[in-house]
C-alpha positions as CSV (number, residue, x, y, z in Angstrom):
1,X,0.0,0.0,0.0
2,X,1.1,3.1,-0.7
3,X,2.2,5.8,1.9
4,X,1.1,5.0,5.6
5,X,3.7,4.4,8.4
6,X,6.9,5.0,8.0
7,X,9.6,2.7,9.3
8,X,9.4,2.0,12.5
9,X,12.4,4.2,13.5
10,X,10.6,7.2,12.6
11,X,7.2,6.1,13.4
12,X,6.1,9.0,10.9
13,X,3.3,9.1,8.4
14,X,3.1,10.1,5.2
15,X,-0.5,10.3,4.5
16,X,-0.4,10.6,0.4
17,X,-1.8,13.2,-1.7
18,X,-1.9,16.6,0.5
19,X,-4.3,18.3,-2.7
20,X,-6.8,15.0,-2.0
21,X,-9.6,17.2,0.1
22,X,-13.0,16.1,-1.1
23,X,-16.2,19.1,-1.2
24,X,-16.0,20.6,2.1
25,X,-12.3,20.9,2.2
26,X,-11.5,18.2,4.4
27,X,-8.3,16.1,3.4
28,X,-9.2,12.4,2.4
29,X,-6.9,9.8,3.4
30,X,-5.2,8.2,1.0
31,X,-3.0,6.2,3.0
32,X,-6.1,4.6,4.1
33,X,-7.6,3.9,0.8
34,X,-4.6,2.3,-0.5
35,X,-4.3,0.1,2.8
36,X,-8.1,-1.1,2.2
37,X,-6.9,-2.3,-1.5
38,X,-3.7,-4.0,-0.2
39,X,-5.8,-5.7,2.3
40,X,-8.0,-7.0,-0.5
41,X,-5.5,-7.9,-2.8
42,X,-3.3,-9.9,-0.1
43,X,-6.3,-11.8,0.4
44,X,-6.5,-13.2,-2.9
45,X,-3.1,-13.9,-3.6
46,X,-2.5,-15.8,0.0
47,X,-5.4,-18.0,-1.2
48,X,-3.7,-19.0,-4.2
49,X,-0.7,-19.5,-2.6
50,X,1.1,-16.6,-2.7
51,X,3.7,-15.3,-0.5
52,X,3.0,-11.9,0.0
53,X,5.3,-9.4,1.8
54,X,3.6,-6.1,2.5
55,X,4.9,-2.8,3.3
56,X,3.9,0.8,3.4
57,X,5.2,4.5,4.2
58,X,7.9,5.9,1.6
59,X,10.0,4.8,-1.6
60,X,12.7,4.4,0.2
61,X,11.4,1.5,2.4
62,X,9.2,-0.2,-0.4
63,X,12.5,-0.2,-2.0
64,X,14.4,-1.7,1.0
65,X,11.2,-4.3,1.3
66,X,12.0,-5.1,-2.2
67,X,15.8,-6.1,-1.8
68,X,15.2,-7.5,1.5
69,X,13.6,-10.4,0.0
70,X,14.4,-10.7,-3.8
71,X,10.9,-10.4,-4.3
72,X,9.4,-11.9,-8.0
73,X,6.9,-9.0,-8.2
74,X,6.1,-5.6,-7.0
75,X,2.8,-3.8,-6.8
76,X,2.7,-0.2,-5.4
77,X,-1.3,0.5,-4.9
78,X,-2.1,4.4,-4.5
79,X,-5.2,6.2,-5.1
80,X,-4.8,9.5,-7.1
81,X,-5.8,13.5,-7.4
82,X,-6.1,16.8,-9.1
83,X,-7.0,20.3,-9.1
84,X,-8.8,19.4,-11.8
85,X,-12.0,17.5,-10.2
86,X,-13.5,16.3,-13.4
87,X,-10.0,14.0,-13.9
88,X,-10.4,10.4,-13.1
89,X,-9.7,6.7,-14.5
90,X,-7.4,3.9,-13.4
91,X,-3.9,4.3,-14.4
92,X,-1.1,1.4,-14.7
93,X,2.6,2.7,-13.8
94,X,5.7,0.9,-15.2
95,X,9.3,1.7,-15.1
96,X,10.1,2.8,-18.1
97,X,12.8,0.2,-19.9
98,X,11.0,-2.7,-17.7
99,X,9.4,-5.0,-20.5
100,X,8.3,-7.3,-18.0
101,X,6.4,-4.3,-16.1
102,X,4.9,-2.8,-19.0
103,X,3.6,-6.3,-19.9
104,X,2.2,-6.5,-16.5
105,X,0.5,-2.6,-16.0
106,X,-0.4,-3.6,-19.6
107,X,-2.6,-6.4,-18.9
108,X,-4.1,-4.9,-15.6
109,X,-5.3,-1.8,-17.3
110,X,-6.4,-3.5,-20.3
111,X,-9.2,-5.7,-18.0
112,X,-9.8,-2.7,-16.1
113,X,-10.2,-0.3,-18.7
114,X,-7.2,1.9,-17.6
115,X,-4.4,4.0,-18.9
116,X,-1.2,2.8,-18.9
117,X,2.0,5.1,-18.4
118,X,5.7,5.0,-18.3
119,X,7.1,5.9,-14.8
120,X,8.9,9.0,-16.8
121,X,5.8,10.5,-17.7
122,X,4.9,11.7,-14.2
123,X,5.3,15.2,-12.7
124,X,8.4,14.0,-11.1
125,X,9.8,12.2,-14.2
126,X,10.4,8.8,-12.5
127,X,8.5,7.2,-9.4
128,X,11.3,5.6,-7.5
129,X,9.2,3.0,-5.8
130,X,9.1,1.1,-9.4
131,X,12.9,1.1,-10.1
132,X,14.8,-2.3,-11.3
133,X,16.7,-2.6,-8.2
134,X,19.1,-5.6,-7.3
135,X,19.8,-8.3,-6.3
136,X,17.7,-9.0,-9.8
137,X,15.5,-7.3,-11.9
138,X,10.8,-7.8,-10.8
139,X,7.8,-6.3,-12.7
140,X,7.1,-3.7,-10.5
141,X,3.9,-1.7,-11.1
142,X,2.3,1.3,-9.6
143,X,-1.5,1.3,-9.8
144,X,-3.5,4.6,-9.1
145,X,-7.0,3.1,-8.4
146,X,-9.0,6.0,-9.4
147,X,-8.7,9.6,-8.5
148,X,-10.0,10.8,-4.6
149,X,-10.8,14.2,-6.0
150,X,-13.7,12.9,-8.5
151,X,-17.2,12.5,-7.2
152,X,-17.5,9.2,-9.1
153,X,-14.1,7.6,-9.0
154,X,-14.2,8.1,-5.0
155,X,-17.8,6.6,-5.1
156,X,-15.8,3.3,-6.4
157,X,-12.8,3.6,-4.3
158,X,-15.1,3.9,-1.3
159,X,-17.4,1.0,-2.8
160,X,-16.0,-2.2,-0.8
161,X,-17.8,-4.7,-4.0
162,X,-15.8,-2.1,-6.7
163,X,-12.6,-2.7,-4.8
164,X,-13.2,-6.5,-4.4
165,X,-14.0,-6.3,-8.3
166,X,-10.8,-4.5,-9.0
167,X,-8.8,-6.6,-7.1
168,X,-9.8,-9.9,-8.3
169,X,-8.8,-8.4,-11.5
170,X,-5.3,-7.6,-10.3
171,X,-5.0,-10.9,-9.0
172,X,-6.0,-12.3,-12.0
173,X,-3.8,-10.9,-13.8
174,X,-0.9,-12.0,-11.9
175,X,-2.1,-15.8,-11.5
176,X,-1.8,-15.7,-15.3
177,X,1.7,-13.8,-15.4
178,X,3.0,-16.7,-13.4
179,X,0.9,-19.4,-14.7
180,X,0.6,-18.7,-18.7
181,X,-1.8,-20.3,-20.6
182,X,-0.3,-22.8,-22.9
């Protein structure tokens, strides 16, 4: 899940989006969010088997998280938002020059109707969390489930059957990556 506790050594939070405030003004937590699609999505994969390692708070850690265990995969799950309250959609993250993660935020958005978009494309021109980092080479994918500032995207994100829908998706998706039909 994106954002949430930091390390335990700092004990901080990092809440997500600070522009994600929905009508009133009130700031919407997307640490939160993210954590309830995590929670989903662990869920499914532990029942078909999977190992899953999760982790929150920064980059920095996921990355740590990520070398710590030589994971096979990485999934970065984030809600997003905008000035602009009429933007919204699902959007599929891939480091750019990661074949194996396009093919993956490929798929994903494809069954759930989403854009996909290089890592490089963002306003900070790379999201570190998705970096190739040793000791070898995972898909790693950012998904931004829908945007908190929209009326109808945060409808869905706060819809506990849209995110069970979405997730089974993801899952999926990744049961096939592993598993490919013959």
């Amino acid at each position: 899940a994106g954002h949430g506790l930091k390390p335990q050594s700092t004990a901080a939070l990092d809440p997500g989006m600070a522009e994600a405030k929905d009508e009133k003004g009130k700031t919407i937590p997307e640490w939160r969010k993210n954590r309830d699609y995590a929670d989903e999505l662990i869920k499914l994969l532990r029942l078909e088997g999977a190992t899953v390692i999760y982790t929150n708070g920064d980059a920095k850690n996921a990355c740590n998280e990520k070398r710590k265990y030589s994971c096979d995969l990485f999934i970065s799950l984030h809600c997003n938002a905008s000035t602009d309250r009429d933007k919204k959609g699902f959007e599929a993250y891939y480091h750019n020059g990661s074949t194996n993660g396009l093919n993956l935020a490929e798929d994903i958005a494809r069954n759930l109707n989403g854009n996909v978009k290089s890592d490089e494309t963002t306003r900070f021109h790379k999201i570190g969390v998705l970096t190739d980092i040793g000791p070898k080479p995972v898909p790693s994918v950012l998904l931004e489930m829908g945007y908190l500032t929209n009326s109808t995207d945060m409808a869905n994100i706060d819809s506990k059957t849209d995110r069970e829908k979405k997730m089974k998706v993801v899952k999926d998706v990744i049961v096939d990556y592993f598993n490919p039909k013959k």
